[in-house]
N, C-alpha and C positions, 0 to 999 in steps of 0.2 A: 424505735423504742419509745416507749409513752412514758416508763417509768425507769428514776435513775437508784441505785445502789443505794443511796442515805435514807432511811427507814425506818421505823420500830413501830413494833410488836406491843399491843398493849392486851387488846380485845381475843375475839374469837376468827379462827380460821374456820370459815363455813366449806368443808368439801363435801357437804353431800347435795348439791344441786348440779344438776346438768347446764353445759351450753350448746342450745342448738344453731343458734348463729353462723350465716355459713361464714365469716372468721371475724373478728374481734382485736382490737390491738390492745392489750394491758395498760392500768391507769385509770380505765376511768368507774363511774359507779354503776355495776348492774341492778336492774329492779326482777323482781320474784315476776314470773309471768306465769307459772302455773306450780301448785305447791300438792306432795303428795299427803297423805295423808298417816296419821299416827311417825312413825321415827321415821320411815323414807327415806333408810340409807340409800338404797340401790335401786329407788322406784325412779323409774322413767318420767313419770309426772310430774317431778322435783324441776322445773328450767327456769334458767333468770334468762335476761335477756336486755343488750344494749335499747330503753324501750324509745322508739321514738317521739311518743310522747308522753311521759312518765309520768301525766296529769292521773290522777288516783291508783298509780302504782306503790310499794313498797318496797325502797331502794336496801338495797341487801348489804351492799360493800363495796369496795375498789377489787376490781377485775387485777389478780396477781401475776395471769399466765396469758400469752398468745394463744389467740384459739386459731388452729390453722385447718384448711382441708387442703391435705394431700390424700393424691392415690399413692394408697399404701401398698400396694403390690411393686413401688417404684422407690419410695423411699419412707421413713418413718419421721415423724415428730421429734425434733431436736429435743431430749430431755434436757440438755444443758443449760437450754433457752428458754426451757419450763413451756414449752410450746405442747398445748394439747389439740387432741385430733376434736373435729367439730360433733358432735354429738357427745363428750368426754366431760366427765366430771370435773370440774374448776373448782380454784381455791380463790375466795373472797373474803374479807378483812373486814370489820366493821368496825373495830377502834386501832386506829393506826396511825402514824406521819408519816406520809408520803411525797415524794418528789416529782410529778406530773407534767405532762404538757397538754391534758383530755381539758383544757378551759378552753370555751366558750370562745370564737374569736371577738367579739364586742365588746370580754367584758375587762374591764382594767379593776381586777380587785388588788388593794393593799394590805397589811398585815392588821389582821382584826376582822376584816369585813367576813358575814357570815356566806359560806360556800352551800349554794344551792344548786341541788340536778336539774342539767336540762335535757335538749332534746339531743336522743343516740348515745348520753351518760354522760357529756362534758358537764362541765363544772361551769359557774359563775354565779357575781354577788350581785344582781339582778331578781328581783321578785319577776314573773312573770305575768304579765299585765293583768291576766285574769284574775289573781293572787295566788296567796302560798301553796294554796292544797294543788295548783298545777305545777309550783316548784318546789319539791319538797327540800326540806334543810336537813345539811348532811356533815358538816361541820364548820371549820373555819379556815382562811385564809392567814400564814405565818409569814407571812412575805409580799413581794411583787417580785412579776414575771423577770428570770434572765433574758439574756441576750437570743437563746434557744428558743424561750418560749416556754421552760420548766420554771414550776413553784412550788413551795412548800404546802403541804395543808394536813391539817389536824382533820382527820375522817373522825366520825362520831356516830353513827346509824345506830342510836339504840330507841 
C-alpha cells in the first residue's frame, strides 16, 4: 500500500481520465498522456499515466486507487481497496495532504522542501539536472520519511 489513511481533501477529485497502465500502485503523481477534447467525461482519449519521464508532461494528481489487471471472468477488483480494473476510470486529487511512500529512493526531503515529480510519479526534492520544466513541482514536503518509508506531503498541482 503506497498510501496511508491520514488525509485531506481540499482540491478537486478528477474522475474523468482513464488509466491504461497495465497496474499502478496508489500514491504517487499521474501526468495527462493524452487528453480528450471539449468535457470528456467518458471519452477514451482522456489517459494519465505513471510517465516515465514526466519532462514536458502535465502532472494531474496523486493516484487514489490500485489499478489492478485481473481476469475478470475469475474474480473482480476489490471495491473495498478502491482497486480499479486497468483500462478503468481513476480518481486523482490535486490539492490534498497525503501520506506516501512513491519518494524517490535518493531523495532525503524534510519538512519545507519543495516535492517535485519524477521518473514513474515518485516524488522528490531534487531538481533534475536538466532543470525544472523536467521536474515539474507538485507541492511540498511536511515532514521526513518514517521508519516505513511514508511522509507527509501537501500536493498542489494547480
Amino acid at each position: 500500500m503506497a498510501l496511508r489513511p491520514d488525509r485531506s481533501k481540499e482540491g478537486l477529485d478528477h474522475v474523468d481520465f482513464f488509466c491504461n497502465d497495465t497496474t499502478a500502485e496508489r500514491g504517487g503523481i499521474v501526468c495527462i498522456s493524452t487528453a480528450g477534447s471539449g468535457v470528456a467525461l467518458d471519452n477514451s482519449s482522456a489517459v494519465v499515466t505513471y510517465a516515465a519521464d514526466p519532462s514536458g508532461m502535465r502532472p494531474l494528481g496523486v493516484l487514489m486507487q490500485d489499478v489492478v489487471n485481473y481476469d475478470l471472468t475469475v474474480r473482480n477488483a476489490n471495491e473495498h481497496k478502491q482497486e480499479v480494473q486497468t483500462g478503468g476510470k481513476i480518481t486523482a486529487r490535486d490539492l490534498c495532504v497525503v501520506v506516501t511512500d512513491r519518494v524517490w529512493a535518493a531523495a532525503t526531503p524534510s519538512a519545507g522542501d519543495v516535492a517535485y515529480v519524477t521518473l514513474s510519479g515518485f516524488l522528490t526534492d531534487t531538481v533534475h539536472a536538466q532543470g525544472v520544466d523536467n521536474t515539474p513541482k507538485v507541492g511540498n514536503f511536511l515532514g521526513t520519511a518514517d521508519e516505513d518509508g511514508f511522509i507527509k506531503v501537501q500536493i498542489n498541482v494547480n
